[in-house]
VOKE-276819 format. One record per residue (C-alpha): residue number from 1; residue in one letter; z, x, y. Coordinates in Angstrom, 2 decimals, decimal comma. Example, Ala and Ser with C-alpha at 12.3 -4.5 7.8 and 13.67 -1.06 7.14 Angstrom:
REC:nr:rest:z:x:y
REC:1:A:7,80:12,30:-4,50
REC:2:S:7,14:13,67:-1,06
END
This chain:
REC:nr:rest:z:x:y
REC:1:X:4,18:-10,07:3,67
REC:2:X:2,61:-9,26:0,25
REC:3:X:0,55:-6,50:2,02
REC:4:X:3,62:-5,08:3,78
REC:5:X:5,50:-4,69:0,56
REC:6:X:2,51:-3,12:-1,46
REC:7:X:2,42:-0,43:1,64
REC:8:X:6,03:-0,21:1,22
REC:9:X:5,97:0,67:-2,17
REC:10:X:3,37:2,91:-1,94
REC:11:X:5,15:4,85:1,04
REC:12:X:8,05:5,11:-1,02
REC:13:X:6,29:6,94:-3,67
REC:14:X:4,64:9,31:-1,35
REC:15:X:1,48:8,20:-3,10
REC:16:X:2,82:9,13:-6,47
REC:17:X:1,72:12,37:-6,09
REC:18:X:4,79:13,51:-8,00
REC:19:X:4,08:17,80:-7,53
REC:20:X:4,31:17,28:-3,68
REC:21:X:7,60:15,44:-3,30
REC:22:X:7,88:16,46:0,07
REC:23:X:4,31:14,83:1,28
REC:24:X:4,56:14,55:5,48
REC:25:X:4,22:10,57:7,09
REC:26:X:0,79:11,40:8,53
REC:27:X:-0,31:12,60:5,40
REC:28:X:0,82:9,46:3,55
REC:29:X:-0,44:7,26:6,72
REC:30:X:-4,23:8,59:6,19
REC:31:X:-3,98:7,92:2,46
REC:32:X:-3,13:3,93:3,03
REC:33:X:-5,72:4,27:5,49
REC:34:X:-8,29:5,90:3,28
REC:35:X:-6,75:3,27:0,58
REC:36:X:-7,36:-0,08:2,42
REC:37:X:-10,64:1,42:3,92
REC:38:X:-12,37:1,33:0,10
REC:39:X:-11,56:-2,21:-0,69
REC:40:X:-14,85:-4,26:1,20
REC:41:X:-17,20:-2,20:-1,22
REC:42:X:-14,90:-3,25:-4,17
REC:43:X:-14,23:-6,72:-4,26
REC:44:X:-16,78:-9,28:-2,73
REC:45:X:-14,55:-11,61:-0,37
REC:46:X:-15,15:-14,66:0,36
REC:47:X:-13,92:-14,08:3,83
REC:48:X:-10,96:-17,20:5,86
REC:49:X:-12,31:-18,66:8,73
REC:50:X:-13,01:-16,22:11,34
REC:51:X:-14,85:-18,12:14,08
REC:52:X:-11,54:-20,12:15,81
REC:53:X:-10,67:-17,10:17,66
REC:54:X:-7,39:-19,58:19,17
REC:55:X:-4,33:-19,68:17,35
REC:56:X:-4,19:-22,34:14,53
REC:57:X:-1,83:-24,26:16,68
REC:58:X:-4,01:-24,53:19,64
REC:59:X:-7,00:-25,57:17,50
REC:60:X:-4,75:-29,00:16,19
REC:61:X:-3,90:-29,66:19,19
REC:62:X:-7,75:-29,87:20,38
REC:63:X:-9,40:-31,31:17,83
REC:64:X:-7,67:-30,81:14,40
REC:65:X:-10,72:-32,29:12,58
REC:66:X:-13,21:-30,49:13,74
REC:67:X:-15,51:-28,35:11,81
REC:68:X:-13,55:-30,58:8,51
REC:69:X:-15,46:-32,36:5,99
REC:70:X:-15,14:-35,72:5,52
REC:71:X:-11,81:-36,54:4,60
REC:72:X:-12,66:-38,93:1,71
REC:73:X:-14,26:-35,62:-0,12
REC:74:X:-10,91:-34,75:-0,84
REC:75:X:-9,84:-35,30:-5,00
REC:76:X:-14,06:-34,79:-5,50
REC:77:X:-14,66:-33,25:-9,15
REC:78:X:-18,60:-33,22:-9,11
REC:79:X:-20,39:-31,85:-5,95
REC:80:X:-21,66:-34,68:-4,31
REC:81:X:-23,50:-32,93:-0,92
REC:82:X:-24,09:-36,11:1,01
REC:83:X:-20,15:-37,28:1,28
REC:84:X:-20,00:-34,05:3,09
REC:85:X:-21,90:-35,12:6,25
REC:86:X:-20,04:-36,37:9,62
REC:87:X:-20,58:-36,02:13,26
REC:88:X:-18,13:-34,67:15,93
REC:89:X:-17,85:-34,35:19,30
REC:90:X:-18,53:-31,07:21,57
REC:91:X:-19,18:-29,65:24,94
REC:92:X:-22,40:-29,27:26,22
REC:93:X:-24,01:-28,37:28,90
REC:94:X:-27,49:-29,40:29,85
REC:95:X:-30,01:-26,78:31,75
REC:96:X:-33,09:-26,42:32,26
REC:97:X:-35,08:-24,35:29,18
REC:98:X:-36,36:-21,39:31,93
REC:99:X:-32,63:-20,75:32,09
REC:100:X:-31,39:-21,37:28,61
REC:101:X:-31,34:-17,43:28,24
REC:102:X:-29,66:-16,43:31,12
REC:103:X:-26,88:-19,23:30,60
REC:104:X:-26,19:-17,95:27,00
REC:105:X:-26,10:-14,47:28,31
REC:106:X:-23,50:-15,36:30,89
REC:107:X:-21,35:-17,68:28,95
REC:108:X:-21,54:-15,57:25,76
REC:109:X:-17,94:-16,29:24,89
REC:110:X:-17,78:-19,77:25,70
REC:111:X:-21,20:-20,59:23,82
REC:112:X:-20,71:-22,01:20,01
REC:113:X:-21,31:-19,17:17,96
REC:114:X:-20,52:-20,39:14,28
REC:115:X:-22,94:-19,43:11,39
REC:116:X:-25,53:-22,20:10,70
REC:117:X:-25,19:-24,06:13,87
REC:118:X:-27,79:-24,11:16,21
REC:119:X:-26,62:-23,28:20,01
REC:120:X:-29,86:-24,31:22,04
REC:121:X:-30,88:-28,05:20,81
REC:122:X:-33,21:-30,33:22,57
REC:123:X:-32,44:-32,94:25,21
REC:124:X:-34,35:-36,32:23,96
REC:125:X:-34,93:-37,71:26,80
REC:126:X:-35,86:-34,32:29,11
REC:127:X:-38,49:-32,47:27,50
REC:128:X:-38,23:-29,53:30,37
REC:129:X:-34,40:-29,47:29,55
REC:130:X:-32,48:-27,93:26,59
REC:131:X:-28,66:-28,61:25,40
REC:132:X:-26,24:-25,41:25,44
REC:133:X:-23,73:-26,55:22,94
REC:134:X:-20,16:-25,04:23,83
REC:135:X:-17,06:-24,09:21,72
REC:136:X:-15,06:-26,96:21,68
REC:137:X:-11,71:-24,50:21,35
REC:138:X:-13,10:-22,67:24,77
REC:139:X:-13,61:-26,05:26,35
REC:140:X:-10,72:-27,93:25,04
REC:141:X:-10,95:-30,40:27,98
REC:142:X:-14,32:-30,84:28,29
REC:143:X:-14,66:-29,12:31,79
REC:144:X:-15,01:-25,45:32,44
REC:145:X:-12,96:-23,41:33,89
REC:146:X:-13,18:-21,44:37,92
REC:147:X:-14,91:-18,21:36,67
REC:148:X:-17,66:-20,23:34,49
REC:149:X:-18,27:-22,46:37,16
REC:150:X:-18,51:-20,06:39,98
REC:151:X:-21,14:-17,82:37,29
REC:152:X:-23,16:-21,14:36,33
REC:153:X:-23,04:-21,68:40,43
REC:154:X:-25,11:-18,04:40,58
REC:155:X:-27,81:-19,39:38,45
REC:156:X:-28,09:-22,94:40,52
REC:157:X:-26,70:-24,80:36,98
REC:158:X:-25,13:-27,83:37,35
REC:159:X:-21,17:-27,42:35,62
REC:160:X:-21,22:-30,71:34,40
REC:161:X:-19,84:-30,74:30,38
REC:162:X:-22,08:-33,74:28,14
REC:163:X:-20,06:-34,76:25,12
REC:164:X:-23,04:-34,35:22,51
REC:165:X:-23,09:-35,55:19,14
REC:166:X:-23,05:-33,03:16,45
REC:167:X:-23,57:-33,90:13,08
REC:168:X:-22,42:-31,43:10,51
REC:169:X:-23,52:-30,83:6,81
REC:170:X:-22,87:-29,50:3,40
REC:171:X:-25,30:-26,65:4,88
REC:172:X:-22,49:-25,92:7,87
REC:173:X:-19,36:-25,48:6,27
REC:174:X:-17,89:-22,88:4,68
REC:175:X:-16,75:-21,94:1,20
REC:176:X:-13,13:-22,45:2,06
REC:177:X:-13,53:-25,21:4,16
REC:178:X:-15,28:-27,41:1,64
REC:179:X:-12,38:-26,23:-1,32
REC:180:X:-9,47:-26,60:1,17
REC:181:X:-11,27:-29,98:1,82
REC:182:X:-11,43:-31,34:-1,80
REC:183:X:-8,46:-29,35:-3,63
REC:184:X:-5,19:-31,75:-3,03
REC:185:X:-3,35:-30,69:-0,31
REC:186:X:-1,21:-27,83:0,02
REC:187:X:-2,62:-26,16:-3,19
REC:188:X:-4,17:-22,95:-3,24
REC:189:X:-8,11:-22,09:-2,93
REC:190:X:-9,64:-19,85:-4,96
REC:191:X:-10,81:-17,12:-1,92
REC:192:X:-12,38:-14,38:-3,66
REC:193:X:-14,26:-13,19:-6,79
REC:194:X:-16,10:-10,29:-8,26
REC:195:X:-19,80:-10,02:-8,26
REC:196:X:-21,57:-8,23:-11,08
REC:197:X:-24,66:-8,74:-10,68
REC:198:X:-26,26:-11,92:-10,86
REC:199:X:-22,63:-13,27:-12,08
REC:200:X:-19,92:-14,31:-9,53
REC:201:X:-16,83:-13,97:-11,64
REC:202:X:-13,62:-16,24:-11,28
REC:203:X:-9,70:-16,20:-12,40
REC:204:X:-9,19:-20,00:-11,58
REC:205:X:-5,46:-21,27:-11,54
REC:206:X:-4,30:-23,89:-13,65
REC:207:X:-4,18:-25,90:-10,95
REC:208:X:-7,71:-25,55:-10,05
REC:209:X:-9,03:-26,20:-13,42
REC:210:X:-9,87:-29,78:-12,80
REC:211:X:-12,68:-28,91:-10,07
REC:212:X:-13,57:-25,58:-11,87
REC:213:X:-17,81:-26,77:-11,99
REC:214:X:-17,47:-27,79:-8,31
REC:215:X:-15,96:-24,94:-7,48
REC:216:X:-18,55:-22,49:-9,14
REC:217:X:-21,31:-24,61:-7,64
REC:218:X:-19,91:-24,53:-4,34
REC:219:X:-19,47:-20,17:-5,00
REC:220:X:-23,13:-20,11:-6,33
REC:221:X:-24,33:-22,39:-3,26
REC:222:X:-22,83:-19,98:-0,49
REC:223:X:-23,68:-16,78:-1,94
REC:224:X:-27,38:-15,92:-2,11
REC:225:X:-28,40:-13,57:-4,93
REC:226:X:-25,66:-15,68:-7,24
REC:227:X:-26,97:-17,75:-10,08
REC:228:X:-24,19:-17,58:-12,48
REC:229:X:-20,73:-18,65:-12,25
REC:230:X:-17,75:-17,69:-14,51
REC:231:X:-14,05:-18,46:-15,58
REC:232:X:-12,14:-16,19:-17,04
REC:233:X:-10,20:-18,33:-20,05
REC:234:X:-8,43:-15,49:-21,82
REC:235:X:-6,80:-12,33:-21,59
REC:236:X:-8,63:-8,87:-21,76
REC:237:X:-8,79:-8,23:-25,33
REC:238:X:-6,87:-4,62:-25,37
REC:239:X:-9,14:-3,41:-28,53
REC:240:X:-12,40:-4,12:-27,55
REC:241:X:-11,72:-4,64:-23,35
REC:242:X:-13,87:-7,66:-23,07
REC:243:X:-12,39:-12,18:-22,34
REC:244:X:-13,47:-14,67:-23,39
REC:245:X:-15,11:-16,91:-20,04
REC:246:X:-16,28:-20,59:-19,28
REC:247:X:-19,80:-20,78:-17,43
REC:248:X:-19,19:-23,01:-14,70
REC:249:X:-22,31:-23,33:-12,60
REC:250:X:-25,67:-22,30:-12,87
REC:251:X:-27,70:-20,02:-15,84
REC:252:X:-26,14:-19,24:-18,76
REC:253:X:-27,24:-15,52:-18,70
REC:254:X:-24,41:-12,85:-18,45
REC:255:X:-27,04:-10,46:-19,09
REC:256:X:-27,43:-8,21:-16,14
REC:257:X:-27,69:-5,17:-14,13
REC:258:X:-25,12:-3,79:-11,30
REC:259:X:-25,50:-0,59:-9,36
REC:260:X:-22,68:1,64:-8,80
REC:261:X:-22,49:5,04:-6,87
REC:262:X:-26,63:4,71:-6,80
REC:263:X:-26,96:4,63:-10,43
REC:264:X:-28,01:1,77:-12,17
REC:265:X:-26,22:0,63:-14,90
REC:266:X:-27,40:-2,75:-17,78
REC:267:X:-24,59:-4,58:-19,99
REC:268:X:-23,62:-8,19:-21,17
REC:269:X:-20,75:-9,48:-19,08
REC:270:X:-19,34:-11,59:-22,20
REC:271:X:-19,18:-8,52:-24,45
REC:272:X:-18,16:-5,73:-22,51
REC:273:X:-15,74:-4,51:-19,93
REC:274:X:-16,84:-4,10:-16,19
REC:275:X:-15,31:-3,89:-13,35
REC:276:X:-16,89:-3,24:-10,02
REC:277:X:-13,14:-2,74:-8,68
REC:278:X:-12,98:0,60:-9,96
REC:279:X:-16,51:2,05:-8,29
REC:280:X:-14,63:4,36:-6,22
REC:281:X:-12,03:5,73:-8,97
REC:282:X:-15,49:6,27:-11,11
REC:283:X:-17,07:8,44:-8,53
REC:284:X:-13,19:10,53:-7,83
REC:285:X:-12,81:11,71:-10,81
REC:286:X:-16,82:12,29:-11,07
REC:287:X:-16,31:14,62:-7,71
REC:288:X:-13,88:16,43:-9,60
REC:289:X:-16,08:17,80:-12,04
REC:290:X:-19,22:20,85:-11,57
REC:291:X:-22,01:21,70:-13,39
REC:292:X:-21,40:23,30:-16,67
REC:293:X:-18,46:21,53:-17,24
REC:294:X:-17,23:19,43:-20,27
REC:295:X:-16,01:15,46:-20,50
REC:296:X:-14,40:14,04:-23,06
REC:297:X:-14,43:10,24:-22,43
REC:298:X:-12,22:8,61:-24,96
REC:299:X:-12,62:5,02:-24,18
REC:300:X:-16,56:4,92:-22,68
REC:301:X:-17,57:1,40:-21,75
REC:302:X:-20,95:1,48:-21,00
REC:303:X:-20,59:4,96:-19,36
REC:304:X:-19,63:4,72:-15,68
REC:305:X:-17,90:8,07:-15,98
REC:306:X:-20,28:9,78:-18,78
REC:307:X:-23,68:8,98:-16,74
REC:308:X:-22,94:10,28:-13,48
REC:309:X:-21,33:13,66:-15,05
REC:310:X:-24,31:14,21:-17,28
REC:311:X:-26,53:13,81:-13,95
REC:312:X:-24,06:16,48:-12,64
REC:313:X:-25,08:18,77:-15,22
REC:314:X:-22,02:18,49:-17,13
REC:315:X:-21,78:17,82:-20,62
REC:316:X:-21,05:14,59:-22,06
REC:317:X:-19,02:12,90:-25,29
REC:318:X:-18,58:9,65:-25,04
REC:319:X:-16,78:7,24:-27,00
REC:320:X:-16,49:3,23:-27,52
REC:321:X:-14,58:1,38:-30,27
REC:322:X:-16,41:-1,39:-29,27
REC:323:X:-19,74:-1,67:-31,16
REC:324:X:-21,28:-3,72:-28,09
REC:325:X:-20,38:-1,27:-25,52
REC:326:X:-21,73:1,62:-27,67
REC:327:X:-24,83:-0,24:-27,72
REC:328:X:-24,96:-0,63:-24,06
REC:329:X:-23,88:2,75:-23,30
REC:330:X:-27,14:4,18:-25,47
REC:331:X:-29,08:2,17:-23,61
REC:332:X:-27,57:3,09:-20,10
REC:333:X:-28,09:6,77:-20,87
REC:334:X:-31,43:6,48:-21,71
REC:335:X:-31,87:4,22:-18,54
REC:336:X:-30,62:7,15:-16,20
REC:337:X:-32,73:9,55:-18,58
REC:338:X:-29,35:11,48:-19,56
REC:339:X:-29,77:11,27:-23,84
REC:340:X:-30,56:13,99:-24,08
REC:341:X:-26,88:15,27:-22,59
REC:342:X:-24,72:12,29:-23,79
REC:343:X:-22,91:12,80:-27,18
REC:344:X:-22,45:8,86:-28,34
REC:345:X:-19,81:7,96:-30,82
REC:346:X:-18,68:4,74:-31,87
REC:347:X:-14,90:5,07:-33,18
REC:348:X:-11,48:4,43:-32,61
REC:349:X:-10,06:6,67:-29,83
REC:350:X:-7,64:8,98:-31,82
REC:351:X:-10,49:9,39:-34,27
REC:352:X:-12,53:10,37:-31,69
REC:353:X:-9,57:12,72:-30,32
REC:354:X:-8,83:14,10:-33,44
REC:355:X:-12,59:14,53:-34,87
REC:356:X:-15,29:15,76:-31,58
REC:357:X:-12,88:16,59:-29,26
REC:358:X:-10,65:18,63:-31,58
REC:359:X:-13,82:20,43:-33,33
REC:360:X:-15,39:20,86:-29,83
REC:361:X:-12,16:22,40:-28,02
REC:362:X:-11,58:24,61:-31,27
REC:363:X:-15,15:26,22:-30,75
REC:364:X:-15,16:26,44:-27,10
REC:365:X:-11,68:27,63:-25,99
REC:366:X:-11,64:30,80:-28,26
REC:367:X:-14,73:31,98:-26,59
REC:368:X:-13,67:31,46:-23,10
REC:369:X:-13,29:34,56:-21,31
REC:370:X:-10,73:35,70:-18,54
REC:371:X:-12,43:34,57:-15,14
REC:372:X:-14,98:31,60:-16,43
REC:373:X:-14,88:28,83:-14,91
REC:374:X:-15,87:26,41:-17,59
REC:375:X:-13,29:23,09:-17,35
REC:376:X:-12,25:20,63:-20,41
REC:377:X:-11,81:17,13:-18,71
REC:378:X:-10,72:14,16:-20,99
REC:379:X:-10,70:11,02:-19,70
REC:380:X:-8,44:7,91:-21,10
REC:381:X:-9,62:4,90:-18,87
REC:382:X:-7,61:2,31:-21,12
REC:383:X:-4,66:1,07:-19,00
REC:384:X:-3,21:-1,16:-21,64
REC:385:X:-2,64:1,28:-23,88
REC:386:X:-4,24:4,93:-23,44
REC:387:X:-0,27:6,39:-22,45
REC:388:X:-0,11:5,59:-26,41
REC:389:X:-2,91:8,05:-27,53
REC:390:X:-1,59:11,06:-25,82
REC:391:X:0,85:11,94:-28,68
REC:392:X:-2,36:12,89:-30,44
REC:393:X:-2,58:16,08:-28,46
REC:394:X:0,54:17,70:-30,08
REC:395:X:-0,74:20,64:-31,94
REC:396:X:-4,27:19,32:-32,07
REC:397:X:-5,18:22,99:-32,17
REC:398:X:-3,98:25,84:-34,47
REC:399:X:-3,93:29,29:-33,48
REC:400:X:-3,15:31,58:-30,27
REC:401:X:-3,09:29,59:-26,85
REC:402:X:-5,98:29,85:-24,22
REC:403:X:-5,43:31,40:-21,15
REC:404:X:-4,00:28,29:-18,91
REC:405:X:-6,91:27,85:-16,78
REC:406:X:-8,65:26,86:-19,76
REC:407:X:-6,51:24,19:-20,82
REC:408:X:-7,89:20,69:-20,86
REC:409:X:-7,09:18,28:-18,22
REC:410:X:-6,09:14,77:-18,84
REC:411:X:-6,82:11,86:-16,65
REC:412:X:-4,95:9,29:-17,93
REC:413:X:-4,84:5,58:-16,99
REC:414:X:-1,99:2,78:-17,12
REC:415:X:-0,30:-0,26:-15,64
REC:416:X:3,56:-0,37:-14,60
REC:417:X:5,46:-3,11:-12,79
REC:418:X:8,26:-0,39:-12,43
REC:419:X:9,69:-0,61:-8,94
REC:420:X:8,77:3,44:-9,56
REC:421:X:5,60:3,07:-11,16
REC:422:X:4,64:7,30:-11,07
REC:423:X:8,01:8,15:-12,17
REC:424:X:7,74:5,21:-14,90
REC:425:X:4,29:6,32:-16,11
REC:426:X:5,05:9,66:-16,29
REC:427:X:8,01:9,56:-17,93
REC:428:X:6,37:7,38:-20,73
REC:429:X:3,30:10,02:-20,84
REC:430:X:6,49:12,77:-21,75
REC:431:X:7,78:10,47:-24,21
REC:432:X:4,20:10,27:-26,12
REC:433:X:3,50:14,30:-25,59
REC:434:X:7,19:15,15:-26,38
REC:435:X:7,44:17,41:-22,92
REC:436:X:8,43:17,52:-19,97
REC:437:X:5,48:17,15:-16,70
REC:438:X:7,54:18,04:-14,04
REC:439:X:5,84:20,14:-11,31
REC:440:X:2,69:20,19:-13,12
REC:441:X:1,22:16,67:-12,68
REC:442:X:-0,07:14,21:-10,04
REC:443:X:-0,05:10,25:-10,03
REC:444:X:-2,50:8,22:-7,62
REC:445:X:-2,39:4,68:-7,42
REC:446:X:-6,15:3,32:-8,57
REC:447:X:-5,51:-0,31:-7,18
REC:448:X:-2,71:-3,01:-6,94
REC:449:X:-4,27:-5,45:-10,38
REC:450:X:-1,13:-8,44:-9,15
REC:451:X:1,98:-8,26:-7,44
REC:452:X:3,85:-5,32:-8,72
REC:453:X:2,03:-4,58:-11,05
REC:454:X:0,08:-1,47:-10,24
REC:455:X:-2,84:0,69:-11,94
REC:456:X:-2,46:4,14:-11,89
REC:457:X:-4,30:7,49:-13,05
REC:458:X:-1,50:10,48:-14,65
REC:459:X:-3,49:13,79:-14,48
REC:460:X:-2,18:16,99:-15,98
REC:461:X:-3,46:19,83:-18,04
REC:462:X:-2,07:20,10:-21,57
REC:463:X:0,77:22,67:-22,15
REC:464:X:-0,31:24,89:-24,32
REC:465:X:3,18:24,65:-26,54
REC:466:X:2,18:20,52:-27,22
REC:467:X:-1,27:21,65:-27,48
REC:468:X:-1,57:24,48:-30,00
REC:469:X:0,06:25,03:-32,99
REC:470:X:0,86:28,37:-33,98
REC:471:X:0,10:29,57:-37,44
REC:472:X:3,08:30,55:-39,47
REC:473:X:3,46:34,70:-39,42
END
């Protein structure tokens, strides 16, 4: 229902693409499409239970312990692996091993096919014999039904079902399982997290607090390549973008190194701002840009928009207020062997605005002629608060206007919980330039951050009336 309504709202502002008001229902219907399509390389899942392929119902009504830790788990607060264990009872159906093969082949959908089970186990007393353990929610009765029988009849198999003892482990269950298992009833489990890295990171609910170290061992057990676990216990800090966060299980190194868009980037999760949510905005707004071109990015991080532009040729200034992320973004640049075309400055954004970008934009624009295809691109990725900043751009400049192709063109980032969030962000991006956008703007939605409550990139190119300032006659 959650999903519907985002889709809803998203429908209903044509994609907040406010110049095209009259965008077409296909159109509108690829975008979600495209939309939803990006998420799996954003946000590692930890996916629900996928393997009961019969409604939850049915499944109770079968056997609604199966595949369930041991109840008295349940209330647990430190990971204790052995309470997990318990044996159940399943279908099987004994063959001889010559025809183990075949019998999987032809029973393919009836066969158990869960992740860390084995299918094929021994018979102890029948060395020349093998076990074919069945899905207990395909054989709900124990007995098979007319079409397996008459196919296990074609490969002279006795369709008799065993009842065989399976015993089941920490090792077999899955994330969600084991949480739904221990959390108290009827409270939610923590499904998902982001993965920098090393570093599985976590927004627990109050709720969950209490079983916050099982719940990061349980994360760091299921997910190979994880060695860290994290809390978030704070809010972003809006000045310097980074939280404060509660190791919960394994090393306490938030030192590490992520790859986005097949460039590699280095930071310290506790002291900077990453986010491997926004991989695909990074590399939009990088597509947007061609060689010889010029970015201005006001609020850097450790340069997920600066390194991939200098590597398209472009040229870089970069800016962080925080001294960490300057740090990191030096580093990064020299990482990716891009400098030498990175311009690093460590200052507050509308110093940074009114210093480099003003003195860079008051050489450059003059000289551009009629025809060149040079292109000013600032960038304002600070959602919080970068709608704020753009009143710096009235009559930055002094003197006769460019031609309008040369005008710098602002991407600018923010948040709204506006049941119109393009016309609400734009119409607080007019208040800060003192002008109206209308018709020469577009809005896309970046991501949903929590219900209604949307992230979203403004991009327009300055009007030369709140950009210039003309000198008195």
């Amino acid at each position: 229902l959650w999903r519907l309504g985002y889709c809803a709202r998203l429908l209903k502002t044509n994609h907040f693409r406010t110049a095209a008001s009259n965008t077409s229902f296909p159109a509108v219907w690829m975008l979600l499409a495209q939309h939803f399509g990006r998420i799996p390389e954003l946000f590692v899942v930890v996916k629900r239970n996928t393997f009961f392929t019969m409604p939850e119902t049915v499944e109770d009504k079968t056997n609604p312990e199966l595949y369930l830790p041991h109840p008295g788990v349940r209330g647990m607060t430190l990971l204790n692996r052995e309470a997990f264990k318990r044996t159940v009872l399943v279908p099987a159906l004994k063959v001889k091993k010559e025809t183990v093969s075949s019998v999987l082949k032809s029973l393919k959908q009836s066969v158990l096919q869960r992740p860390g089970l084995k299918r094929v186990v021994e018979d102890p007393e029948d060395e020349d014999s093998r076990f074919v353990i069945l899905d207990p929610h395909k054989i709900p009765e124990f007995s098979l039904g007319e079409s397996e029988q008459q196919v296990l009849k074609q490969l002279n198999v006795h369709p008799e079902v065993s009842k065989y003892h399976l015993e089941l482990t920490y090792e077999n269950f899955k994330s969600e399982e084991i949480l739904r298992a221990v959390l108290p009833e009827g409270q939610e489990v923590t499904s998902g997290f982001s993965r920098v890295g090393h570093i599985a990171h976590l927004n627990l609910r109050d709720h969950q607090l209490p079983y916050r170290h099982l719940i990061g061992q349980v994360i760091m057990d299921k997910n190979p390549g994880i060695t860290c676990v994290v809390n978030k216990t704070s809010i972003i800090d809006s000045t310097y973008r980074n939280f404060e966060m509660e190791v919960l299980a394994g090393e306490n190194n938030l030192v590490t190194k992520v790859k986005e868009n097949n460039i590699a980037y280095e930071l310290d999760f506790s002291k900077v701002y990453w986010n491997p949510r926004l991989s695909t905005e990074h590399g939009r707004i990088v597509e947007l840009l061609k060689p010889g071109d010029v970015l201005f990015d006001v609020f850097a991080g450790i340069g997920p928009f600066a390194i991939p532009a200098a590597r398209r040729k472009c040229r870089v200034f970069a800016n962080d207020l925080n001294p960490e992320s300057y740090t990191w973004l030096l580093h990064n640049c020299k990482l990716n062997k891009v400098d030498t075309k990175v311009k690093a400055f460590n200052m507050d954004g509308r110093d940074f605005l009114r210093g480099p970008v003003r003195e860079e934009l008051s050489k450059e624009l003059p000289l551009l002629k009629e025809g060149q295809k040079t292109a000013f691109h600032i960038v304002m990725n600070l959602p919080a608060l970068a709608v704020e900043f753009l009143d710096v751009f009235r009559h930055l400049l002094v003197g006769e206007p460019c031609s309008p192709a040369g005008l710098p063109t602002v991407h600018c980032y923010g948040f709204s919980k506006h049941s119109n969030p393009a016309r609400d962000i734009q119409e607080r991006a007019e208040a800060s330039l003192g002008t109206s956008l209308a018709g020469r703007c577009s809005t896309f939605l970046v991501r949903n951050v929590a219900p209604n409550k949307e992230m979203l990139c403004l991009s327009f190119q300055i009007p030369a009336d709140v950009l210039y300032k003309r000198p008195c006659p």
